[in-house]
TORSE-171408 format. One line per field, with one value per atom (N, C-alpha, C): y, z, x. Coordinates in nm, 3 decimals. Layout:
REM residues N
yy <- (Y;...) .
zz <- (Z;...) .
xx <- (X;...) .
REM end
This chain:
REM residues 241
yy <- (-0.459;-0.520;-0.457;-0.464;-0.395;-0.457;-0.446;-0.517;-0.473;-0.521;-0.473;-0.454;-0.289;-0.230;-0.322;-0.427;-0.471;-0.591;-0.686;-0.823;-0.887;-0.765;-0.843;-0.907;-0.913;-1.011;-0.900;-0.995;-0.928;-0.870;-0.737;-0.651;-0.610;-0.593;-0.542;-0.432;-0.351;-0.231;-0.124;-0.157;-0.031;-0.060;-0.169;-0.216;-0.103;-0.052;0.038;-0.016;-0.101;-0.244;-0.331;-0.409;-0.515;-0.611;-0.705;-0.837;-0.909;-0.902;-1.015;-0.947;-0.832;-0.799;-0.650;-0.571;-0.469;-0.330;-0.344;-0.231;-0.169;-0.021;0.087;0.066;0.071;0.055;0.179;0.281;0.391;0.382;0.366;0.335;0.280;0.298;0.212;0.124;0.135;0.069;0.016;-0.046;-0.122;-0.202;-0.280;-0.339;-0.448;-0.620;-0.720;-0.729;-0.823;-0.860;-0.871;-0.920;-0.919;-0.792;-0.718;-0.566;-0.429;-0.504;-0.428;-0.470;-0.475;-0.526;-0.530;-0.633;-0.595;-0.502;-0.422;-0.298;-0.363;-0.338;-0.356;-0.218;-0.220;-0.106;-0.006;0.091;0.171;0.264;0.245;0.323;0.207;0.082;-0.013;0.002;0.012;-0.014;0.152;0.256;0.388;0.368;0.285;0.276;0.198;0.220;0.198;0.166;0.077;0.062;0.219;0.256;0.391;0.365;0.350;0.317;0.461;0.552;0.725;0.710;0.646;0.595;0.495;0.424;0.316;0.330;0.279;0.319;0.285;0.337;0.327;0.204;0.074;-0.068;-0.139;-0.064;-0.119;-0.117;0.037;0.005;-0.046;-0.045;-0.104;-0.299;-0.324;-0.529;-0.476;-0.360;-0.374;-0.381;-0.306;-0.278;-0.372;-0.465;-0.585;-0.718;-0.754;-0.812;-0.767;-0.669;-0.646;-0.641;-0.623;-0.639;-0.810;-0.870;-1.037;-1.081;-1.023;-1.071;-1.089;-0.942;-0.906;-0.991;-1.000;-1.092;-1.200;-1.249;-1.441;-1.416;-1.338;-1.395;-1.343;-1.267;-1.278;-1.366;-1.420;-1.567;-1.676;-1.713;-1.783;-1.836;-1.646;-1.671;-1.677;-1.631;-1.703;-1.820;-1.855;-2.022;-2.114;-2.106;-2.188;-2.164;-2.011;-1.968;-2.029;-2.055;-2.135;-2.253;-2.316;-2.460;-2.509;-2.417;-2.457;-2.443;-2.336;-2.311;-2.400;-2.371;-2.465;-2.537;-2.663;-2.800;-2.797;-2.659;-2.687;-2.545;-2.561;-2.393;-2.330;-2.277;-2.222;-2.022;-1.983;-1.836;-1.822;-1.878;-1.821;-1.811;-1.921;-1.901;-1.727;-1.644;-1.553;-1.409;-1.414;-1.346;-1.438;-1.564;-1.606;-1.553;-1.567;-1.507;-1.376;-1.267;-1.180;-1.106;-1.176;-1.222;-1.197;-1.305;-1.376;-1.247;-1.200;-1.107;-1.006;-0.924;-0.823;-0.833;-1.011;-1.008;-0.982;-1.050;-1.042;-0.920;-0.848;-0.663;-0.621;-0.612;-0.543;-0.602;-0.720;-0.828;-0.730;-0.708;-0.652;-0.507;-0.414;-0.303;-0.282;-0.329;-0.393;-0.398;-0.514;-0.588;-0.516;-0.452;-0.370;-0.216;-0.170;-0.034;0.118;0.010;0.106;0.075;-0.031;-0.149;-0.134;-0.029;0.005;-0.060;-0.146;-0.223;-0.355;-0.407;-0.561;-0.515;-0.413;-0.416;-0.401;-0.327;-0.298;-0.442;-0.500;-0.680;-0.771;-0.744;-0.849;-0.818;-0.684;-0.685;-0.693;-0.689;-0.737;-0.858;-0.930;-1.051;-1.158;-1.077;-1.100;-1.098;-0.929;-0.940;-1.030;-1.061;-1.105;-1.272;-1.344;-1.476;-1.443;-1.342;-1.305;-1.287;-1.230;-1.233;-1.350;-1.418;-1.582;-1.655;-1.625;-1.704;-1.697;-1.557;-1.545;-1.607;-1.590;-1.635;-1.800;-1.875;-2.030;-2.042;-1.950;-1.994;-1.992;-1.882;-1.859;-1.952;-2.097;-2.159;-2.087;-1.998;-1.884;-1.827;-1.881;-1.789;-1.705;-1.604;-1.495;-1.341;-1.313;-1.168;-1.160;-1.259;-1.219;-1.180;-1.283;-1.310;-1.226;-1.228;-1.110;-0.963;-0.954;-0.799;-0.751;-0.802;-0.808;-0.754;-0.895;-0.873;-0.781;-0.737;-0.642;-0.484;-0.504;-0.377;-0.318;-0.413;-0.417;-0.404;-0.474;-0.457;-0.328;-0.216;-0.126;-0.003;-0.002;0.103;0.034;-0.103;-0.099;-0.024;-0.057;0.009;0.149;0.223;0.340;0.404;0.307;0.384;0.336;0.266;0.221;0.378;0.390;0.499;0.594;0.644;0.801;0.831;0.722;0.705;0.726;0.655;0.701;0.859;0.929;1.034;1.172;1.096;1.155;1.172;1.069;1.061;1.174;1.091;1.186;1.380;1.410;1.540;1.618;1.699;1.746;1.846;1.957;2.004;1.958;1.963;1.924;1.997;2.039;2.130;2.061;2.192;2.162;2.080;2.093;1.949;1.844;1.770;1.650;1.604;1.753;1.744;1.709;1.758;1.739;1.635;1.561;1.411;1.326;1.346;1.266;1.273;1.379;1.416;1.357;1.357;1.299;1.154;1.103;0.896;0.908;0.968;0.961;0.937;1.060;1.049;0.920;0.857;0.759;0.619;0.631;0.536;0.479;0.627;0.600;0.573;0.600;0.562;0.437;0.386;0.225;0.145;0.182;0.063;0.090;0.225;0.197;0.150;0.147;0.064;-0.093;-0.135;-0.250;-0.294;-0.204;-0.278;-0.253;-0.171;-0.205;-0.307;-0.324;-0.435;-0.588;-0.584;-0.718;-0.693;-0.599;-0.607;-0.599;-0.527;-0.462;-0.580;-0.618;-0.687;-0.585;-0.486;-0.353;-0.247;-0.109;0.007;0.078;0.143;0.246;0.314;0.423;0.550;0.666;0.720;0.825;0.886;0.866;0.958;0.958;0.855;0.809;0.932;0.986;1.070;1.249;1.233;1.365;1.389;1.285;1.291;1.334;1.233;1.287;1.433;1.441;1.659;1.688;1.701;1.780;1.749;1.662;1.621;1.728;1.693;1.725;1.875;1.948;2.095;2.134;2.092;2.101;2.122;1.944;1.958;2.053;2.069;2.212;2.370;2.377;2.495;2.469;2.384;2.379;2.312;2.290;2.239;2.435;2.467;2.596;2.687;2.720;2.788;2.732;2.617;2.574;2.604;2.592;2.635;2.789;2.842;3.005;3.042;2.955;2.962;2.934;2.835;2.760;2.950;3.021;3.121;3.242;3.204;3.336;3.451;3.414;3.506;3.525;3.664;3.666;3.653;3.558;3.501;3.674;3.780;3.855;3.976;3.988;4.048;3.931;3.848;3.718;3.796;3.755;3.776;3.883;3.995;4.149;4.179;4.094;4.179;4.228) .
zz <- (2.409;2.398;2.500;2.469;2.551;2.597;2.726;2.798;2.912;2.876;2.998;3.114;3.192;3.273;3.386;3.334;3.430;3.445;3.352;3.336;3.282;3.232;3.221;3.038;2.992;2.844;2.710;2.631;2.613;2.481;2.436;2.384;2.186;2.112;2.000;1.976;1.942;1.939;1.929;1.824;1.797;1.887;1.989;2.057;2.185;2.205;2.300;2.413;2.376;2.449;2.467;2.619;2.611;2.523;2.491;2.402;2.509;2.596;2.721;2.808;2.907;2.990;2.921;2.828;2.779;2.849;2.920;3.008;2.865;2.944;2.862;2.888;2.767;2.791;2.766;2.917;2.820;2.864;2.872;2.894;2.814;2.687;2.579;2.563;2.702;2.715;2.864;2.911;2.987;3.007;3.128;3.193;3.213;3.262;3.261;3.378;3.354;3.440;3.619;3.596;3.756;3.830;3.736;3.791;3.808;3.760;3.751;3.830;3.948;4.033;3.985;3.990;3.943;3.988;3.919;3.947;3.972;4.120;4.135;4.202;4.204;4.246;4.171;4.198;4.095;4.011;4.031;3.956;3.810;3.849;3.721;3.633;3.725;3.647;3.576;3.568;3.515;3.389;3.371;3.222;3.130;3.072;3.008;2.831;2.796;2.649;2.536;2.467;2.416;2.304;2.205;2.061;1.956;2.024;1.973;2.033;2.063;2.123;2.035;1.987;1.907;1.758;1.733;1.633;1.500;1.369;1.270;1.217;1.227;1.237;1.313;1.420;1.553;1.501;1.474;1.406;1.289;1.212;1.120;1.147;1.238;1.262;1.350;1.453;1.546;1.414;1.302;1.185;1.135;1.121;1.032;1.090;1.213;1.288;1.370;1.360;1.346;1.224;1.105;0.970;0.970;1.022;1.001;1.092;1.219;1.283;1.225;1.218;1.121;1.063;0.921;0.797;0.844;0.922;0.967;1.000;1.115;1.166;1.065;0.969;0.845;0.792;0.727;0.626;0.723;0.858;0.911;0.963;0.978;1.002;0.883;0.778;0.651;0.611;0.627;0.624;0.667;0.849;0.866;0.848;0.835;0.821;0.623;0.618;0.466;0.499;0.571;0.577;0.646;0.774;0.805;0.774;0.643;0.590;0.450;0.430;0.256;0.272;0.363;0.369;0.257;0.208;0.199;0.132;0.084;0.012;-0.105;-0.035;-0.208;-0.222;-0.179;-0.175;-0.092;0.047;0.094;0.041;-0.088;-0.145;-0.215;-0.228;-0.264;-0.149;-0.034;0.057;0.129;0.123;0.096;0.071;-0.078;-0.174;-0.162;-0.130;-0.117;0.011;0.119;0.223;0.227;0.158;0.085;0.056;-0.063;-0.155;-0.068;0.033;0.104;0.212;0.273;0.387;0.273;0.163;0.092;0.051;0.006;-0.012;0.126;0.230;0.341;0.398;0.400;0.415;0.364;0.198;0.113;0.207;0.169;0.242;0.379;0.494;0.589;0.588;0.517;0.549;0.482;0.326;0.224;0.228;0.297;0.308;0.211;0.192;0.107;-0.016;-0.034;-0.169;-0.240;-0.341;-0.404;-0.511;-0.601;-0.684;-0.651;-0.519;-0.493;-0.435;-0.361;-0.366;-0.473;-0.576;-0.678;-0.786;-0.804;-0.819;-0.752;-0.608;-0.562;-0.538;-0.575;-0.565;-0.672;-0.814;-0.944;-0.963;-0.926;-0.882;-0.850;-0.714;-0.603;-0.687;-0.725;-0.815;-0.942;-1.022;-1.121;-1.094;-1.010;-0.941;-0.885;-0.802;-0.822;-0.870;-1.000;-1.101;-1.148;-1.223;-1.235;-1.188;-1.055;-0.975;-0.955;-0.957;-1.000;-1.163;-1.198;-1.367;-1.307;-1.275;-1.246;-1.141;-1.047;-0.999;-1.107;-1.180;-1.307;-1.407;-1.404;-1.525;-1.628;-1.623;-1.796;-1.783;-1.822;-1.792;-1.956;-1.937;-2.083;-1.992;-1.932;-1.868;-1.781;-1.727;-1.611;-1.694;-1.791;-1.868;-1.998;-2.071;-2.195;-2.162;-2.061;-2.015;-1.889;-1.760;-1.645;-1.617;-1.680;-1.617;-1.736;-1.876;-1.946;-1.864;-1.802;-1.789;-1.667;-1.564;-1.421;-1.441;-1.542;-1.575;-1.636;-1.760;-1.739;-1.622;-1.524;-1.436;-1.317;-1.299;-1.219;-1.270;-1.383;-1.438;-1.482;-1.520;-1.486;-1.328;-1.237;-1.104;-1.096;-1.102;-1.042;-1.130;-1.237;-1.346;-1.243;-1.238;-1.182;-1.017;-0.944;-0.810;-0.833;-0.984;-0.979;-1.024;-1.111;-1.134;-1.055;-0.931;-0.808;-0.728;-0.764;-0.647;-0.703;-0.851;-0.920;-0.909;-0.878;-0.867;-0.725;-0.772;-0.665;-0.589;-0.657;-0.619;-0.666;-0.527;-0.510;-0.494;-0.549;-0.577;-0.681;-0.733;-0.841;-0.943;-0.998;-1.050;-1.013;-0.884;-0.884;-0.936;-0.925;-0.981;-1.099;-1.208;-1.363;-1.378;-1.285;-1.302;-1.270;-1.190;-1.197;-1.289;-1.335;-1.468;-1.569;-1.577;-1.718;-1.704;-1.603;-1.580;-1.603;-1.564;-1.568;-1.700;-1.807;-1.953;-1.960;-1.964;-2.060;-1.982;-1.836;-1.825;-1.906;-1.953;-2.033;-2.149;-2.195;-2.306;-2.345;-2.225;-2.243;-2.200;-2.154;-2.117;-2.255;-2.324;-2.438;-2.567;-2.529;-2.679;-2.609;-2.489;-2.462;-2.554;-2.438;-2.464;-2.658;-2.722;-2.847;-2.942;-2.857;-2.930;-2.878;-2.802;-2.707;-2.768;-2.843;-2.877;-3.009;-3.094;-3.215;-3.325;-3.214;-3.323;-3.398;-3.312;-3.406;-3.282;-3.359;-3.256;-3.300;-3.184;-3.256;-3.091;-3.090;-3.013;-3.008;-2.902;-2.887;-2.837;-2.690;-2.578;-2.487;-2.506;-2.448;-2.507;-2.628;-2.698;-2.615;-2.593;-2.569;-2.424;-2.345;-2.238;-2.204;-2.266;-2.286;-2.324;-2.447;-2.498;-2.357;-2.282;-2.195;-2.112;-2.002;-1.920;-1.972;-2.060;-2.108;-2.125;-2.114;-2.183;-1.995;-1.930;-1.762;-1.697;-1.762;-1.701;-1.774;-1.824;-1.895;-1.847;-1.829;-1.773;-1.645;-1.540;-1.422;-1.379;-1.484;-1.512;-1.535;-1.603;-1.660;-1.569;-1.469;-1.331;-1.234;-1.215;-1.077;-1.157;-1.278;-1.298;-1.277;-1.343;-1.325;-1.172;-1.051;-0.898;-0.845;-0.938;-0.879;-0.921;-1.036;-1.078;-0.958;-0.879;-0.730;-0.843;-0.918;-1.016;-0.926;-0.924;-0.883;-0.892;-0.867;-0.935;-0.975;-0.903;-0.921;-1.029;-1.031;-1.150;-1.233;-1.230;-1.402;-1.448;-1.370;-1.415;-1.399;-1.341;-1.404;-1.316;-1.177;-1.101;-0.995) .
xx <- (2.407;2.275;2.181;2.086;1.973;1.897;1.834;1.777;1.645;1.530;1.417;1.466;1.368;1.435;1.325;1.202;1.153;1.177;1.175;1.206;1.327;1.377;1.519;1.541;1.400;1.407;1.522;1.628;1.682;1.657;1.651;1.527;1.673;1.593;1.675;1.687;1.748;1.790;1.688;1.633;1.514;1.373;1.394;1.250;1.268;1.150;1.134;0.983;0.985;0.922;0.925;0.843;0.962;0.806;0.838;0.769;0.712;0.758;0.727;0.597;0.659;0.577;0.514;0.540;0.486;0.545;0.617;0.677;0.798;0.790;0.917;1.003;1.113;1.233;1.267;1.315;1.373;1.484;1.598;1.709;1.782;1.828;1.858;1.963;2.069;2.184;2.142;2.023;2.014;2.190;2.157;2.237;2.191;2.213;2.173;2.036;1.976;1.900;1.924;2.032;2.105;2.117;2.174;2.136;2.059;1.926;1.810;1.710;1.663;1.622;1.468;1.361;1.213;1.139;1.086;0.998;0.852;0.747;0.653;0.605;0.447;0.394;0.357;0.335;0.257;0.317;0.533;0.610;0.601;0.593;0.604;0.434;0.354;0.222;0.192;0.280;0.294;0.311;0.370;0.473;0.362;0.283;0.176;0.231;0.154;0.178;0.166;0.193;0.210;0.226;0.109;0.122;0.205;0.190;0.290;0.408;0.417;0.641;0.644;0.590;0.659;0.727;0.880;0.873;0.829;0.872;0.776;0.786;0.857;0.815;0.708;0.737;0.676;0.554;0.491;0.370;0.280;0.413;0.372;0.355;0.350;0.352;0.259;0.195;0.083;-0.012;-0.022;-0.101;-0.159;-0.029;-0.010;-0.048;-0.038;-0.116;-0.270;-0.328;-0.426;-0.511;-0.480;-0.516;-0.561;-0.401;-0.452;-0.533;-0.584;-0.687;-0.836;-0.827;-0.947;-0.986;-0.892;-0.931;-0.961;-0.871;-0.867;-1.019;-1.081;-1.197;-1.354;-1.331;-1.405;-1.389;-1.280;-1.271;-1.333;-1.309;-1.339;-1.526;-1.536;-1.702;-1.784;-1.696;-1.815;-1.797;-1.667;-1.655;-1.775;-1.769;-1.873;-2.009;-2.034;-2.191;-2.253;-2.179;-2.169;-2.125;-2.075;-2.119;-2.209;-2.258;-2.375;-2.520;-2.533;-2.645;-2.623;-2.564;-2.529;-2.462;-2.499;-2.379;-2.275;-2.168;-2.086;-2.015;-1.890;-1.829;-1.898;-2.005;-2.049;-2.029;-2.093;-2.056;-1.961;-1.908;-1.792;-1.633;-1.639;-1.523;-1.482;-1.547;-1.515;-1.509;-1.555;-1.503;-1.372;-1.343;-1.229;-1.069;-1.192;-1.039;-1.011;-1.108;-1.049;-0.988;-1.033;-0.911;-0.800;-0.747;-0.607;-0.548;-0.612;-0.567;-0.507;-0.613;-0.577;-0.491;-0.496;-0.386;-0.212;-0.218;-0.082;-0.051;-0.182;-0.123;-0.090;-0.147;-0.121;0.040;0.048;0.207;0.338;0.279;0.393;0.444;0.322;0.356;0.400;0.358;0.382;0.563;0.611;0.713;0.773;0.760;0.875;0.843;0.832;0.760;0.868;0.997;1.089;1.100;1.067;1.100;0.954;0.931;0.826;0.805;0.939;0.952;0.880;0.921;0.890;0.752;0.702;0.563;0.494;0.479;0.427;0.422;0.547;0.546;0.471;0.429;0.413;0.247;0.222;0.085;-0.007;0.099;0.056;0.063;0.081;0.143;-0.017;-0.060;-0.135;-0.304;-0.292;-0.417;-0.442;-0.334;-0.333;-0.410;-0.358;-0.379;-0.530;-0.579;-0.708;-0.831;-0.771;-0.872;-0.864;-0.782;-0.805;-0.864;-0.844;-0.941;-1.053;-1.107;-1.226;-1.306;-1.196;-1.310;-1.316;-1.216;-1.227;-1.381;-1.413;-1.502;-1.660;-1.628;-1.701;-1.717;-1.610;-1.557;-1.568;-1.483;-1.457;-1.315;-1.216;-1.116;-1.100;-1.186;-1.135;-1.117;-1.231;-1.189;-1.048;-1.059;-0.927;-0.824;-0.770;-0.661;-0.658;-0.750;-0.777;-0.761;-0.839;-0.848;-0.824;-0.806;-0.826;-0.643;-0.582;-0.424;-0.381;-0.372;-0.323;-0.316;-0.470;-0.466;-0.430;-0.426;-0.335;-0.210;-0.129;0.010;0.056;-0.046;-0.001;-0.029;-0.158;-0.165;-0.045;0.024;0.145;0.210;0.245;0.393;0.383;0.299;0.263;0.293;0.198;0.221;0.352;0.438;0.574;0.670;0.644;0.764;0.686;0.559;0.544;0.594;0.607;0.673;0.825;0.882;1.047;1.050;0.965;0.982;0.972;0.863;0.841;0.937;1.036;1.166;1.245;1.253;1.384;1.398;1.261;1.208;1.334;1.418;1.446;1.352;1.293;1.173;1.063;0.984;0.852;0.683;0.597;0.542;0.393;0.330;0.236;0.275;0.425;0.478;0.447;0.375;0.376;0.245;0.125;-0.005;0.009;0.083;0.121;0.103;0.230;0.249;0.140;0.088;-0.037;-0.140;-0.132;-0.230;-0.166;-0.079;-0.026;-0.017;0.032;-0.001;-0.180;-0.237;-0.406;-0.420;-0.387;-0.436;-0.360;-0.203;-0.127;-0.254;-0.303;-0.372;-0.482;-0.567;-0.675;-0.648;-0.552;-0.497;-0.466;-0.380;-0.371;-0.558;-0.617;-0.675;-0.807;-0.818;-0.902;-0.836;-0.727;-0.648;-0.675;-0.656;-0.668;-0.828;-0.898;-1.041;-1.039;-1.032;-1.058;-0.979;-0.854;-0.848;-0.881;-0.949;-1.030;-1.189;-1.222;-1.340;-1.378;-1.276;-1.288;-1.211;-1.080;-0.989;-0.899;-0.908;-0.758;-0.830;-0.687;-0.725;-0.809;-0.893;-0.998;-0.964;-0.909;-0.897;-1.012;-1.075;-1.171;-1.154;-1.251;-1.236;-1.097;-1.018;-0.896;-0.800;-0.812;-0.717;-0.787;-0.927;-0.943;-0.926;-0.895;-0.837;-0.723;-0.645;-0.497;-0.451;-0.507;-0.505;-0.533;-0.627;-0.684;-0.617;-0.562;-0.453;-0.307;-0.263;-0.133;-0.167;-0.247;-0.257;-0.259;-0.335;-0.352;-0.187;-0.170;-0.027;0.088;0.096;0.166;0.193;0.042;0.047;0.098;0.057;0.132;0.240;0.301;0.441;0.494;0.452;0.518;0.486;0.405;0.372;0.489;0.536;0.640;0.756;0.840;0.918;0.944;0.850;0.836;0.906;0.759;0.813;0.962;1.004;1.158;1.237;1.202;1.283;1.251;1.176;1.150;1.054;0.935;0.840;0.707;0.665;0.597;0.423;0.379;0.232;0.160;0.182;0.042;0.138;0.237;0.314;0.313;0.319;0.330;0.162;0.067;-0.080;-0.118;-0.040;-0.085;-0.174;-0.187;-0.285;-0.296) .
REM end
């Protein structure tokens, strides 16, 4: 167990600070409190907080608790600047809500930073309850729910498949440009079949299709350029110049 080389508090493995007094722990197999005598003077006041030593948790909760400061004292000062001008919640409910929204996206990433599944869930999740909430302040719930969450549910699941295909990629390269070109067109694709059938009552496809051609012809060629590269080809003999 590990333990502050100034105070003694007893520290977790990956903490390279102490929680208590802010002093370095570089010693990672400290010894107990009893045998570390307190450091005063200007060898202890050296050891300075060092946000580039911390590791990549560490910063991610300085992040994450600075994010929630933030928000808290926005939600809070429009709170009362809206109850004291408009004896009561009328416009601050919506810098509010979106508060909320952003402290729970920043939470996810924050806390699951490997778990791309349960973020990508939990932030479809997050928006979805969002937009609802917005039409309720509207009294109309048709956009959120008609069109709002369809089309959030496919650019998740889009971005969630092009993040596994990103993984699955052993090489990494202008291939990943493809891929993004090609989730781009299937995006436009889904959200003008959405809207026409939220408006039309059936499909009517347009510019969504000439997107896609043009995406997929992009990604092709530079799909067919990184393979070429994976074969060791040389760009100015392939193009003759």
């Amino acid at each position: 167990m590990n333990y502050c080389n100034n105070c003694g508090v007893e520290l977790d493995v990956e903490m390279n600070y102490c929680p208590l007094c802010g002093q370095k722990s570089s010693f990672p197999d400290a010894h107990s409190f009893e045998e570390k005598p307190e450091r005063k003077g200007p060898a202890a006041e050296s050891e300075s907080y060092n946000f580039h030593e911390l590791t990549a948790n560490q910063k991610r909760k300085v992040f994450w608790e600075l994010s929630a400061i933030i928000l808290a004292s926005g939600v809070f000062v429009s709170f009362f600047i809206d109850i004291i001008i408009s004896q009561g919640i009328n416009w601050s409910k919506y810098p509010i809500t979106i508060g909320l929204f952003l402290f729970v996206n920043i939470s996810l990433i924050c806390f699951f930073p490997k778990k791309n599944f349960i973020v990508l869930l939990g932030s479809f999740l997050a928006t979805s309850l969002f937009l609802i909430t917005l039409d309720l302040y509207n009294y109309n719930l048709g956009w959120g729910i008609k069109l709002g969450i369809p089309i959030i549910f496919f650019l998740y699941l889009i971005v969630f498949l092009l993040i596994v295909v990103i993984k699955k990629s052993k090489q990494k390269g202008i291939n990943l440009i493809a891929y993004v070109l090609i989730a781009a067109g299937i995006t436009g694709l889904c959200i003008e079949s959405i809207l026409s059938l939220h408006l039309f009552k059936r499909l009517e496809l347009s510019w969504s299709i000439i997107l896609l051609v043009s995406l997929l012809s992009a990604s092709g060629i530079l799909l067919f350029i990184h393979y070429r590269l994976k074969r060791v080809t040389d760009l100015k003999r392939f193009f003759h110049i």
